[in-house]
N, C-alpha and C positions, 0 to 999 in steps of 0.2 A: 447618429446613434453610435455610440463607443459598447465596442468589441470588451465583453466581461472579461475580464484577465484574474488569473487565481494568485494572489497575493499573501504575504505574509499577512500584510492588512487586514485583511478581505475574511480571513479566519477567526475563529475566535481563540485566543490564548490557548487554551487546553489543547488544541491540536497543534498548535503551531510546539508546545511544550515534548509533546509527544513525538512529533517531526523528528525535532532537536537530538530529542531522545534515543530516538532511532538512530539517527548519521550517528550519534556518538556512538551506540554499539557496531555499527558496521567500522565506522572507522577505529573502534580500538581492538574490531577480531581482523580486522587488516595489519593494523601494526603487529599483533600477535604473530601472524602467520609471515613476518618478514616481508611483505609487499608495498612497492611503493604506490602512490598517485598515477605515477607512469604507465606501471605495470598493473594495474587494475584498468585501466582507462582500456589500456592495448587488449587487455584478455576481453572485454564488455565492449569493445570497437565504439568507442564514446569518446569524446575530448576529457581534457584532465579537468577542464570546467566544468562537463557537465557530472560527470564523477566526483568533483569537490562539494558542488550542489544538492547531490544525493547525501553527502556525510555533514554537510551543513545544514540539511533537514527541509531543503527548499520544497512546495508544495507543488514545482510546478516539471519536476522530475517525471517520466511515468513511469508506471508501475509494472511494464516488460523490463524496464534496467532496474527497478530493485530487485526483482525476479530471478535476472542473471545473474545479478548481484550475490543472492543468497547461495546460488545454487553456486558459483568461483568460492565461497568459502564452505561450504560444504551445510547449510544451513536452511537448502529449500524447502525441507518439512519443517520448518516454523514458519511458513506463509498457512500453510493448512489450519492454524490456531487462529487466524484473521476471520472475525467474524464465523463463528460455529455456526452450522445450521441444526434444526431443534433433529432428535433421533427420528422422526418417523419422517422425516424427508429419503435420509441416508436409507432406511429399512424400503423405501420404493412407494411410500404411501403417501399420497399427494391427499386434502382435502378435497371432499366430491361438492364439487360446483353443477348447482342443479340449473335443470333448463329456465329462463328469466328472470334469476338470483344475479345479484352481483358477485362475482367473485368475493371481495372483499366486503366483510360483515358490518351489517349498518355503526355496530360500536366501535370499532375501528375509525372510521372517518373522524374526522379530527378538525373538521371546517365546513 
């Protein structure tokens, strides 16, 4: 039995476009701020490949070195924009899950 590997392949276009999308903004507020490959690699303690990999939109980067990433150029409150959650999460108000209900409401299920 073979180990799932996360591939360009393996995605469907639109994320893999949005990847792309992504390294090219990190990589052109990089050249912006004068830094090279080297010197990004050295401040995020990552080789220069796997740092080329994150600006080449590779999927299989994680998501603590884009993190660093954001926050070496000064851009960690736009992780906060990744997926919003609805306002009455943030307000402390959780839906009330009653005793022998599923959590999750029968229209929801989707199979």
């Amino acid at each position: 039995m073979s180990k799932f590997s996360l591939t360009n392949a393996s995605l469907p276009e639109q994320v893999n476009q949005s990847l792309q999308d992504l390294g090219a903004r990190l990589h052109a507020t990089r050249i912006t701020k004068g830094l090279t490959l080297r010197q990004m690699a050295d401040r995020l303690m990552c080789s220069v490949n796997t740092y080329r990999s994150l600006e080449a939109g590779k999927p299989t980067v994680s998501i603590g070195l884009l993190a660093a990433t954001l926050w070496n150029l000064q851009q960690l409150d736009t992780l906060d924009k990744i997926a919003p959650v609805p306002v009455t999460l943030f307000a402390g108000k959780r839906p009330k899950r009653h005793a022998g209900k599923p959590f999750i409401a029968e229209s929801e299920l989707d199979f």
